[in-house]
C-alpha positions as CSV (number, residue, x, y, z in Angstrom):
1,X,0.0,0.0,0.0
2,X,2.8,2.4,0.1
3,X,3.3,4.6,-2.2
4,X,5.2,4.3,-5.4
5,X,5.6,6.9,-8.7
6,X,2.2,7.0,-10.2
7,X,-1.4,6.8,-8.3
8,X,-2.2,3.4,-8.5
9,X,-6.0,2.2,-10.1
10,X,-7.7,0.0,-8.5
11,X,-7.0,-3.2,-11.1
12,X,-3.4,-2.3,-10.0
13,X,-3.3,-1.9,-6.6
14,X,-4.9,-5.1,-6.0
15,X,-2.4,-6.7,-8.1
16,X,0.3,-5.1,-6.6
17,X,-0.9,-5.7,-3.0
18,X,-1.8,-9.6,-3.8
19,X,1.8,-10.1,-5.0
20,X,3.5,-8.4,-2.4
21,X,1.1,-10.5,0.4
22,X,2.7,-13.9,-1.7
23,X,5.9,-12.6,-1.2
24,X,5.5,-11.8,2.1
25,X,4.1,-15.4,2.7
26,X,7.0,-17.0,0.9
27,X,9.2,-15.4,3.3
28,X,7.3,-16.5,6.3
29,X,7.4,-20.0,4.7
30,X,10.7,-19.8,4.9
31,X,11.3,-18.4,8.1
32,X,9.4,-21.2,9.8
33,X,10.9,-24.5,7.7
34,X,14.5,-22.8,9.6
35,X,12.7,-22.6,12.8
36,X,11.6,-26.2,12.3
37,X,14.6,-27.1,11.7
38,X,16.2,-25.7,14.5
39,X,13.5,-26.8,17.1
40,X,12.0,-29.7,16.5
41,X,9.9,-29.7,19.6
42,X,6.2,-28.9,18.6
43,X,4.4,-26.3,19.8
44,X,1.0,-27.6,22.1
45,X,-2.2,-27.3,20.8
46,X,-3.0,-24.4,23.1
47,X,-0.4,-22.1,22.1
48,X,-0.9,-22.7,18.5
49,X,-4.8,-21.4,19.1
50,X,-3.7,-18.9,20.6
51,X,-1.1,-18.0,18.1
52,X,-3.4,-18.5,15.3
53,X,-5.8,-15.8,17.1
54,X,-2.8,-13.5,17.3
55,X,-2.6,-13.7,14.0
56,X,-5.9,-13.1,12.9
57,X,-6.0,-10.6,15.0
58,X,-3.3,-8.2,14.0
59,X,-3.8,-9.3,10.4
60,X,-7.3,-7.3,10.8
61,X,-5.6,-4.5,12.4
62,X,-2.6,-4.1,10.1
63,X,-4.6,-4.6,7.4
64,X,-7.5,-2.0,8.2
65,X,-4.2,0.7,9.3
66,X,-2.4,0.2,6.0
67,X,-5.9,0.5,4.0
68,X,-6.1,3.9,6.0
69,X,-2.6,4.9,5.2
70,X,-2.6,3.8,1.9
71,X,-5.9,6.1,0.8
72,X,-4.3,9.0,2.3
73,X,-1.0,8.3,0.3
74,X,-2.6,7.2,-3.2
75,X,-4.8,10.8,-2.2
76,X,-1.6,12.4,-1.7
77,X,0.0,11.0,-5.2
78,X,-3.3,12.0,-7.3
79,X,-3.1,15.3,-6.1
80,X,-0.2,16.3,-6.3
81,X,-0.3,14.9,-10.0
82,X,-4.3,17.0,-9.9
83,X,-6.1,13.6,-9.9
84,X,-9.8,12.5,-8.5
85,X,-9.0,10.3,-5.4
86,X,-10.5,6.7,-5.5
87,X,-14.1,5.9,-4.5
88,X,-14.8,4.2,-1.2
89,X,-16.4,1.1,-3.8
90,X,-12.6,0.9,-5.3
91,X,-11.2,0.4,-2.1
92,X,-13.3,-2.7,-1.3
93,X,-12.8,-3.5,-4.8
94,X,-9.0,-3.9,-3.6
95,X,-9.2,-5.4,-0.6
96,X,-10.9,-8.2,-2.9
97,X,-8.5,-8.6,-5.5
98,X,-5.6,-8.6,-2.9
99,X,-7.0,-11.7,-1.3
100,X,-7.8,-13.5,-4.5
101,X,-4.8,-12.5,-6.3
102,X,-2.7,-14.0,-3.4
103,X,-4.7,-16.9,-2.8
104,X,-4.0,-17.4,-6.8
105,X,-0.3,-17.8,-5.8
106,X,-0.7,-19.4,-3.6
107,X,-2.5,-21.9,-4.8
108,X,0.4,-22.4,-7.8
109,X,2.6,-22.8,-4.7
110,X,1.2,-25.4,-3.4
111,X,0.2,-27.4,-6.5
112,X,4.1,-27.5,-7.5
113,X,5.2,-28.0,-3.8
114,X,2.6,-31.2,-4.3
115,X,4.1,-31.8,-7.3
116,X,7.6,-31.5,-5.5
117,X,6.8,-34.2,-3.2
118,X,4.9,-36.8,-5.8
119,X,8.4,-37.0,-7.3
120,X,10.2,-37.2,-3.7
121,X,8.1,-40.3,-3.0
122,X,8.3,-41.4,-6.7
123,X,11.7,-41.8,-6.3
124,X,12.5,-43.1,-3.3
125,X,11.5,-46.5,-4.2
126,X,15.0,-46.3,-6.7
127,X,17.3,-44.1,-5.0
128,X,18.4,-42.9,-1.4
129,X,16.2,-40.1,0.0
130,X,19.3,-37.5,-0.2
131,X,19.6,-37.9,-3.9
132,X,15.9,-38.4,-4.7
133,X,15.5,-34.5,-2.8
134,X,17.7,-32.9,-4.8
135,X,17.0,-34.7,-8.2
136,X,13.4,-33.6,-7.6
137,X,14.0,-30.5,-6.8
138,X,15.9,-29.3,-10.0
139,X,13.5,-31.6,-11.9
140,X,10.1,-29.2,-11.1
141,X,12.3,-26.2,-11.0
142,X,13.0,-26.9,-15.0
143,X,10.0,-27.8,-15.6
144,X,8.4,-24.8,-14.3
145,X,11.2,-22.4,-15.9
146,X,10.1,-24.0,-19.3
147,X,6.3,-23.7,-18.8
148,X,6.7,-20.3,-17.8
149,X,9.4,-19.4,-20.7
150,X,7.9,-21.8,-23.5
151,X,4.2,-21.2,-22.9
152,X,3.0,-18.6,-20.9
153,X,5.5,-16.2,-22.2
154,X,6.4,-17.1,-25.2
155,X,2.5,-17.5,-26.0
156,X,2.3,-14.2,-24.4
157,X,4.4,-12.7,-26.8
158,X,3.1,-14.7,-29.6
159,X,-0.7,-13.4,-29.3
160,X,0.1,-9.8,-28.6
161,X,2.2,-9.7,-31.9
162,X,-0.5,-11.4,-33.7
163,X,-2.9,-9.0,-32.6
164,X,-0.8,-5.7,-32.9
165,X,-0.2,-7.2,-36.4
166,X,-4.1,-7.3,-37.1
167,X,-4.3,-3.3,-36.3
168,X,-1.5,-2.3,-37.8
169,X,-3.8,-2.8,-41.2
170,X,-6.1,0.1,-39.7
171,X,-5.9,3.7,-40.2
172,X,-7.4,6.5,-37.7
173,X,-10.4,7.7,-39.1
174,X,-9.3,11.3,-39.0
175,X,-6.2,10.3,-41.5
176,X,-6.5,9.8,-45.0
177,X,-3.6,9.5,-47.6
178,X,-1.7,12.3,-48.9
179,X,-1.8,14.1,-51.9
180,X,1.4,15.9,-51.4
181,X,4.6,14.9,-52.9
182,X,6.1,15.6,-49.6
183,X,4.6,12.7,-47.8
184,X,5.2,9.2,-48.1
185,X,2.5,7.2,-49.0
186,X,1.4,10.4,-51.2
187,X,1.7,10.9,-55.1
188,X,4.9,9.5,-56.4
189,X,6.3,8.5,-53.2
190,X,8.5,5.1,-53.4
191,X,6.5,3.5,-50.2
192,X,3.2,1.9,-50.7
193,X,0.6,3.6,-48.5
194,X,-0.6,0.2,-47.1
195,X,2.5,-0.7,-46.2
196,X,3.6,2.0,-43.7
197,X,1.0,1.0,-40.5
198,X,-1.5,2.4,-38.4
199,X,1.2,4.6,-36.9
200,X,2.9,5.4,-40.1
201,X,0.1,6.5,-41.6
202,X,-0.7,8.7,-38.7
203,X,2.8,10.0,-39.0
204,X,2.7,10.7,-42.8
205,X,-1.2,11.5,-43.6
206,X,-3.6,14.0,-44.2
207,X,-4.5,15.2,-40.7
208,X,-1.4,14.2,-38.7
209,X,0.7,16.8,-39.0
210,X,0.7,20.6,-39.9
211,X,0.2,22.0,-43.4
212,X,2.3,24.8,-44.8
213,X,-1.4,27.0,-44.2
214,X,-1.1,25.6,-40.6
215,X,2.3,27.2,-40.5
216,X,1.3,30.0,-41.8
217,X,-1.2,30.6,-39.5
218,X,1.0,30.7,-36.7
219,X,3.7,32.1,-37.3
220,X,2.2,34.8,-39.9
221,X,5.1,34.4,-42.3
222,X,5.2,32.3,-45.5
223,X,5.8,28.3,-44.6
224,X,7.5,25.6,-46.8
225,X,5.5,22.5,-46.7
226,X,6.8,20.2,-44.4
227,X,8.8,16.6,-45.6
228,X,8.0,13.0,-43.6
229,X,9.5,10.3,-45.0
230,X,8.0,6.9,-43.3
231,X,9.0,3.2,-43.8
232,X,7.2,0.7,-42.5
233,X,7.7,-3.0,-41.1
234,X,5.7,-4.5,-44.8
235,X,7.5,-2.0,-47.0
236,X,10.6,-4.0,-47.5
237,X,11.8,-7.6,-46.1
238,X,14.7,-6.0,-43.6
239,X,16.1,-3.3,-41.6
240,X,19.2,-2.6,-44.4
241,X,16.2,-2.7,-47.1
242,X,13.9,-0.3,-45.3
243,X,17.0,2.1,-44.3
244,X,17.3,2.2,-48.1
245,X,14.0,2.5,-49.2
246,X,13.6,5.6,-46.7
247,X,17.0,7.1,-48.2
248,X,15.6,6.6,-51.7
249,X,12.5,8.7,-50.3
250,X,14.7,11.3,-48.9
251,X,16.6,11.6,-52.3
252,X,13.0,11.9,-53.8
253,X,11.5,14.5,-51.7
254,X,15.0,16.5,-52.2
255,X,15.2,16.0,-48.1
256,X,18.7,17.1,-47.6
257,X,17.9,20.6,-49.7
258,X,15.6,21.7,-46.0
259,X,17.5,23.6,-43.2
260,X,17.2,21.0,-40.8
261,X,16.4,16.8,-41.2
262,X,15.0,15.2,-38.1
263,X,16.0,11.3,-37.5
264,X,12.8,10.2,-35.8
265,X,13.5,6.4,-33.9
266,X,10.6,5.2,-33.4
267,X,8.9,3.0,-30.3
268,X,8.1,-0.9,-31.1
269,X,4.5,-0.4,-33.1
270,X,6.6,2.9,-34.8
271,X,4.7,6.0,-33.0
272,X,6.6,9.1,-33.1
273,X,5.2,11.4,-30.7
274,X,2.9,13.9,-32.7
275,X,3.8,17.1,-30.1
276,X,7.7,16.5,-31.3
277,X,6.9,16.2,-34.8
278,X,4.4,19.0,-35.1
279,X,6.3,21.3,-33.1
280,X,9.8,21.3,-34.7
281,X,8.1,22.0,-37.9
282,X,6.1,25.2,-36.4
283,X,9.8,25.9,-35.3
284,X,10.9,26.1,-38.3
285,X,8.2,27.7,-40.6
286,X,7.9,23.9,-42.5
287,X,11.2,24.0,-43.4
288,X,12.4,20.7,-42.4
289,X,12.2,16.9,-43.1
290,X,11.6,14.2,-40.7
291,X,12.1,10.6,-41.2
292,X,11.2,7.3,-39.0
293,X,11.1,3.6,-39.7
294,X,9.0,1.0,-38.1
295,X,10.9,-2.5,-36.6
296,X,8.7,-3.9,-35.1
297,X,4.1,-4.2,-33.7
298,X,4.6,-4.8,-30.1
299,X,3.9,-2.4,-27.7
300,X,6.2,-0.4,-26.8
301,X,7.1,-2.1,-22.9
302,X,6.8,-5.8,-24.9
303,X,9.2,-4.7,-27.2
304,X,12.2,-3.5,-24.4
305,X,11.6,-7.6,-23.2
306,X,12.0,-8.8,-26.4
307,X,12.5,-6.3,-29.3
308,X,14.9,-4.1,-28.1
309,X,18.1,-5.5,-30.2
310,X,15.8,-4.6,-33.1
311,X,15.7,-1.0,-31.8
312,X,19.1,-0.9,-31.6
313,X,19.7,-2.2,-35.2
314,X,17.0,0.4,-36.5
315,X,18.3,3.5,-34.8
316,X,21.7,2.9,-36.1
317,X,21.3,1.5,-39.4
318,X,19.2,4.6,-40.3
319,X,21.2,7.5,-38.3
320,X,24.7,6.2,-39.8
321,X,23.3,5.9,-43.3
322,X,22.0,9.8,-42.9
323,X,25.2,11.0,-41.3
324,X,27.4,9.3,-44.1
325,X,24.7,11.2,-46.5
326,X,25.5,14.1,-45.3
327,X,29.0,13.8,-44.6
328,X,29.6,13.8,-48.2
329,X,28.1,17.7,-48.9
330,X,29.6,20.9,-48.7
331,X,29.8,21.9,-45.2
332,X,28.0,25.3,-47.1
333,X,25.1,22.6,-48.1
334,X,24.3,20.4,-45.4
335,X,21.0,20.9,-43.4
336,X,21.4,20.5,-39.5
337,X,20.9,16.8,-38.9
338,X,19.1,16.5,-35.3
339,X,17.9,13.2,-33.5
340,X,14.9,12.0,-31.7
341,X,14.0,9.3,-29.6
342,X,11.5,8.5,-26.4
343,X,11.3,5.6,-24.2
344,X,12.9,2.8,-26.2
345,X,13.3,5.0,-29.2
346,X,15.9,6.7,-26.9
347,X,17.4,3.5,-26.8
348,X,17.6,2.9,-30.2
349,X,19.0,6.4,-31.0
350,X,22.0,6.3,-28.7
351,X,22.6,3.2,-30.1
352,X,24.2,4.9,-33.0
353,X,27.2,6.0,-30.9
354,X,29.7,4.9,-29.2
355,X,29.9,7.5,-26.5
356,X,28.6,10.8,-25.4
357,X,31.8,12.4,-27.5
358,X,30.8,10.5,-30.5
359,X,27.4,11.6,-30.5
360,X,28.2,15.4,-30.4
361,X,30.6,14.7,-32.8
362,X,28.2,13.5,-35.5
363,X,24.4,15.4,-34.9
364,X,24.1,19.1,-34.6
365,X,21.4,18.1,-31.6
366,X,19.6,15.9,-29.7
367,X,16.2,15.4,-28.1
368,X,16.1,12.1,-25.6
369,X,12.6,12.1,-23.7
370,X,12.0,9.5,-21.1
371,X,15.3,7.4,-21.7
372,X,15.2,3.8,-20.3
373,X,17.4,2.0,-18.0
374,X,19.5,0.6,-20.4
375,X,20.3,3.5,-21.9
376,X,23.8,3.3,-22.5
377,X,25.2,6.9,-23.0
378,X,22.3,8.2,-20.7
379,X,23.6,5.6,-17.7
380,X,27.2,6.6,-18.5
381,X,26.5,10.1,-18.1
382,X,24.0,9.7,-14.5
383,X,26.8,8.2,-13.6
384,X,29.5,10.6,-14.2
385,X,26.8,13.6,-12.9
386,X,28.9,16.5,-10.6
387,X,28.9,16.1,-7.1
388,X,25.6,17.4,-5.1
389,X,23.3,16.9,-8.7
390,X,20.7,14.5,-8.2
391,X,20.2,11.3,-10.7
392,X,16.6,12.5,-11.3
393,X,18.2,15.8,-12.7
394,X,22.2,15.1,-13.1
395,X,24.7,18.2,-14.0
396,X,27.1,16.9,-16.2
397,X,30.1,19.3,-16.4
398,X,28.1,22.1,-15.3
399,X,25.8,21.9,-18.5
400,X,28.5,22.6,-20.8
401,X,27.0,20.1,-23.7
402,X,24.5,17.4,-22.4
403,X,21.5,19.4,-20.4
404,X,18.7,17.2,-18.0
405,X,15.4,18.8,-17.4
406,X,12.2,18.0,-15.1
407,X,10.8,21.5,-16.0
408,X,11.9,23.4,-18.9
409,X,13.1,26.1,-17.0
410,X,16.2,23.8,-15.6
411,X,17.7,24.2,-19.2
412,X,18.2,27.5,-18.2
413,X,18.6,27.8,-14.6
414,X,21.2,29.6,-13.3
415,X,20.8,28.2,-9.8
416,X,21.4,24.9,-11.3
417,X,24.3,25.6,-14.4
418,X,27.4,27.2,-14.2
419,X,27.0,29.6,-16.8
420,X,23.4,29.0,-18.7
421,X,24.5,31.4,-21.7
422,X,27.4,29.5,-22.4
423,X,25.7,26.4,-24.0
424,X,28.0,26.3,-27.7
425,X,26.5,23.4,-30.2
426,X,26.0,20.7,-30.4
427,X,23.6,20.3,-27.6
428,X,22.0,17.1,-26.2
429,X,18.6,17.6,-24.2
430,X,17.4,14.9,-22.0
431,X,13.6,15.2,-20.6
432,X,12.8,12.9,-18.2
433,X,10.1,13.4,-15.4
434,X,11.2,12.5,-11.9
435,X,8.5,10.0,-11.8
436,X,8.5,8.1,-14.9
437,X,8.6,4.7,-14.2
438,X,10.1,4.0,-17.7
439,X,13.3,5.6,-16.7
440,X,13.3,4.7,-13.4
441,X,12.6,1.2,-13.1
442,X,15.5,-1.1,-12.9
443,X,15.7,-4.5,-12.2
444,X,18.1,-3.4,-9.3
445,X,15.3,-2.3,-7.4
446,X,14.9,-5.9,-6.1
447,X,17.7,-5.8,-3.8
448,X,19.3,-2.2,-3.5
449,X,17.8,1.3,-2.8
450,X,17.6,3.1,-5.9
451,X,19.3,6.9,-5.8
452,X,16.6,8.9,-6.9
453,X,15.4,8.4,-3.7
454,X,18.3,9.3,-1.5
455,X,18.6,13.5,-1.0
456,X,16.7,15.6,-2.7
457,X,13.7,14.6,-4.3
458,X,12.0,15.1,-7.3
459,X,9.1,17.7,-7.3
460,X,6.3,15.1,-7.8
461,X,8.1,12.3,-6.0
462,X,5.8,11.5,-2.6
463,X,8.0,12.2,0.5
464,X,6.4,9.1,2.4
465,X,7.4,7.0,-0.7
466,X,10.0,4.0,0.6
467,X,11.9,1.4,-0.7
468,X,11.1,-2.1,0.2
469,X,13.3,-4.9,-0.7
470,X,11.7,-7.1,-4.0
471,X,8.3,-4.8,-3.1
472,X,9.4,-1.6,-4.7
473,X,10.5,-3.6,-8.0
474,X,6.4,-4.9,-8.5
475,X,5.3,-1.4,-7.5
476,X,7.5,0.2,-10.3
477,X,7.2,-2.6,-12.9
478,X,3.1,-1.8,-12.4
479,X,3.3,1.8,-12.4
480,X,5.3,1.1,-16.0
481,X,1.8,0.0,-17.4
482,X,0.0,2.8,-16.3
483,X,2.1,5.8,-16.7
484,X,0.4,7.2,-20.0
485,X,-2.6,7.5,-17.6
486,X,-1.5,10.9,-15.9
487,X,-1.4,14.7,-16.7
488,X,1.4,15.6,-19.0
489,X,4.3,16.5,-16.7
490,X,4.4,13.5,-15.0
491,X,4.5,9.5,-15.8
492,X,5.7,9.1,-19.3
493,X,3.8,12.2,-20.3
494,X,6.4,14.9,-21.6
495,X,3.0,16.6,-23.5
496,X,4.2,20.4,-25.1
497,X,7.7,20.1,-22.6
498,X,9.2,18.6,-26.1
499,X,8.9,22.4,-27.5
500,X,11.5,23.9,-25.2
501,X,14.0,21.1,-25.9
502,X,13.6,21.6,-29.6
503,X,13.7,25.5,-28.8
504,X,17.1,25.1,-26.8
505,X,18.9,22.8,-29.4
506,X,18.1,24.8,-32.4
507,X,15.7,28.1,-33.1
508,X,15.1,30.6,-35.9
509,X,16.6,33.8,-35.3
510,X,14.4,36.6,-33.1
511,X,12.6,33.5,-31.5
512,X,11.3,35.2,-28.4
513,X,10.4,33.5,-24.7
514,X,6.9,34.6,-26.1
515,X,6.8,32.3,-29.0
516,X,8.0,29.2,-26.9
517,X,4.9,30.1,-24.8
518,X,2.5,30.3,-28.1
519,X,3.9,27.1,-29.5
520,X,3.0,25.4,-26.4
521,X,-0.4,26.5,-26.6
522,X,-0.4,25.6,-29.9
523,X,1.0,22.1,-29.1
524,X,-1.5,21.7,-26.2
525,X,-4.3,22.6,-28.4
526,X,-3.8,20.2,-31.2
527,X,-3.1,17.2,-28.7
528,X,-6.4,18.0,-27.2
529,X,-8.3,18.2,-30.3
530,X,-6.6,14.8,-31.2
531,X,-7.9,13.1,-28.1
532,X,-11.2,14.2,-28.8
533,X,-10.9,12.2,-32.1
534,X,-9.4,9.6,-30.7
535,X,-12.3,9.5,-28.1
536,X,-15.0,10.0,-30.7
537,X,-14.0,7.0,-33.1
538,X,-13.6,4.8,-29.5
């Protein structure tokens, strides 16, 4: 019940709570087979009724003063995050799935502790008890490893790509297929509209991005229509055939003739975030081409289990094949190559380098929202932070190249960076909310305390939130598949934020503190207007 990153449903909550009760049972398992051992003198009858009133007892009593504590906490979280607190009926709806969840463990428990003992006494009739024990015991321990890896996970796996396959052949009602040249899928373009996915078509057609009259309108001046270049998974057989198709669509759309060319890598179904790809091009009055490339149709959190070499493979195959593109113009000719990724798509862009010096030697700028654990460059540099920083917002040689922000106003900060003026490019900008659970969670969780939680804390970070051994990891690893389901800001919400990175790494000349403001509220707008659609077609 204690708090973790997120407000907790309550679906969640009871399956959090269940777990950690099964865990907590394991242990006490445990803790009595040593005390058997130990002392093997019974306890009498009477003390064992009296213990099992004991327990009964304080179970009520715990359990009723955690429920109490834990309402005020999850209150505490949805506040501070401007959330409805849960209904009473929610809370009883918990209590229930917390008992059932863990009696569901339980019961597995005990079925393969039957199990266990079948082939103890199975055995015995061939072998001395000693060797029968231990034989037995490795036996079921394989054969539960391969149920749980051959079948239920691998089967997992199995029918969430086949489904995410099936809608990837949809399109969002409010999209339709370009008529622009500029757009792939649209007249002349080299990649077959059906081809390009749900997401790609979102990313490329009518009604998911900004027109040149869009661009017009906002910033009053006369706009360039904007180039996306999309590949997607069906468009050619492999990664090194779709890097190639989308260079062949940059060569067509005359991509590298625009004064800046965004390398978009993509999460696992291939969503780009529509706030970074309409704003950079309101940045730039249209004057810019953007390309992504689909690898793969799970999810986004399936595909970090089992995708996420594929990621790798994407983001560099189609960054290195840009960079040598451009390595080959006229230093007078080239457009200012900049990179994008979020949540594995972070992943799969810093993949491209081989260190933080590499990367700033190759890109102009970078934009890295909600990196992930295993972010190598991103862990190299947390790691290397300056003394006093916190990991939730690390100074790395007083800002001099690589910049961390909660809020957008810690690019700037002087209370936080040496000298915030004195910033030269390239730049790297790294947006990651002090309580996304995508950047936060680490396996490492189950047995050491994590440091964003030592010091200083983040600004939406609850102060009565602990960490319990193995407990924390489930609470994390659950707030992982909710944290979409809070107010940009927080979670893995980075909502119009993503306009003051692009702002920082690259603006027009006479771009005012003003126009970052408008943009925003541009931004804010149109993400609105597309979950009303979104909403609408259910």
């Amino acid at each position: 019940m204690t708090p973790s990153l997120l407000p907790r449903a309550a679906l969640m909550q009871g399956v959090v709570s269940g777990v950690a009760v099964a865990i907590g049972y394991g242990f006490g398992s445990l803790l009595s087979s040593i005390v058997r051992k130990l002392i093997r003198r019974e306890p009498s009858a009477t003390f064992k009724h009296r213990a099992w009133w004991t327990l009964a007892g304080s179970t009520l009593v715990m359990g009723g003063l955690f429920l109490y504590y834990g309402a005020a906490w999850q209150d505490d979280v949805r506040a501070a995050m401007e959330m409805d607190g849960l209904r009473a009926t929610e809370w009883f709806l918990i209590v229930v799935l917390t008992v059932s969840v863990s009696a569901f463990f339980l019961m597995i428990a005990r079925f393969i502790r039957g199990g266990t003992r079948a082939l103890i006494r199975f055995g015995d009739r061939f072998f001395p008890h000693h060797v029968t024990v231990n034989v037995s015991v490795v036996t079921m321990a394989l054969l539960v490893a391969g149920f749980a890896q051959g079948v239920l996970f691998d089967g997992m796996i199995s029918s969430i790509n086949s489904a995410y396959s099936l809608t990837d052949r949809g399109t969002s009602p409010w999209i339709t297929q370009p008529d622009s040249e500029m757009r792939s899928g649209g007249e002349n373009s080299l990649v077959d509209w059906d081809s390009m996915g749900t997401k790609g078509r979102d990313f490329a057609g009518d009604g998911g991005g900004p027109t040149a009259a869009d661009i017009e309108t906002f910033t009053g001046a006369e706009a360039m229509e904007p180039i996306r270049v999309y590949v997607g998974l069906e468009s050619a057989d492999d990664t090194r055939d779709r890097v190639a198709l989308a260079m062949a669509e940059l060569e067509r759309t005359n991509a590298f003739d625009r004064s800046a060319l965004v390398v978009n890598t993509t999460t696992g179904t291939g969503w780009v975030d529509e706030n970074v790809v309409d704003s950079i091009e309101f940045l730039h009055g249209g004057d810019t081409a953007q390309v992504a490339m689909q690898y793969s149709y799970l999810p986004s959190w399936v595909s970090f289990l089992v995708d996420r070499s594929k990621a790798a493979e994407a983001g560099e195959q189609m960054i290195t094949a840009i960079d040598d593109r451009i390595s080959s113009m006229t230093p007078e000719e080239r457009p200012t190559l900049l990179v994008f990724g979020e949540s594995l798509g972070s992943f799969g862009t810093e993949s491209a380098f081989t260190s933080p010096e590499n990367l700033l030697a190759n890109v102009d700028g970078a934009l890295l929202v909600g990196p992930t654990f295993v972010n190598p460059l991103h862990t190299l540099l947390v790691d290397e932070r300056d003394e006093g920083s916190p990991s939730w917002r690390p100074i790395v040689n007083g800002g001099e190249s690589f910049r961390f922000a909660v809020e957008p106003s810690d690019l700037t900060d002087p209370e936080l960076l040496d000298d915030p003026d004195d910033w030269p490019q390239p730049r790297v900008v790294y947006l990651q909310n002090s309580s996304d659970p995508i950047t936060y969670f680490n396996p490492a969780l189950l047995w050491s305390k994590p440091s964003w939680l030592e010091g200083e804390r983040g600004p939406d970070i609850n102060p009565d939130m602990v960490w319990i051994p193995a407990v924390s990891f489930f609470q994390v690893a659950a707030d992982m598949a909710f944290s979409m389901d809070v107010p940009a800001g927080h979670g893995h919400r980075y909502g119009s934020n993503v306009v003051d990175g692009w702002v920082q790494l690259e603006s027009p000349d006479g771009w005012t503190a003003d126009d970052t403001a408008a943009l925003r509220d541009l931004i804010d707008q149109r993400a609105e207007e597309r979950s009303a659609k979104k909403e609408a077609a259910g």
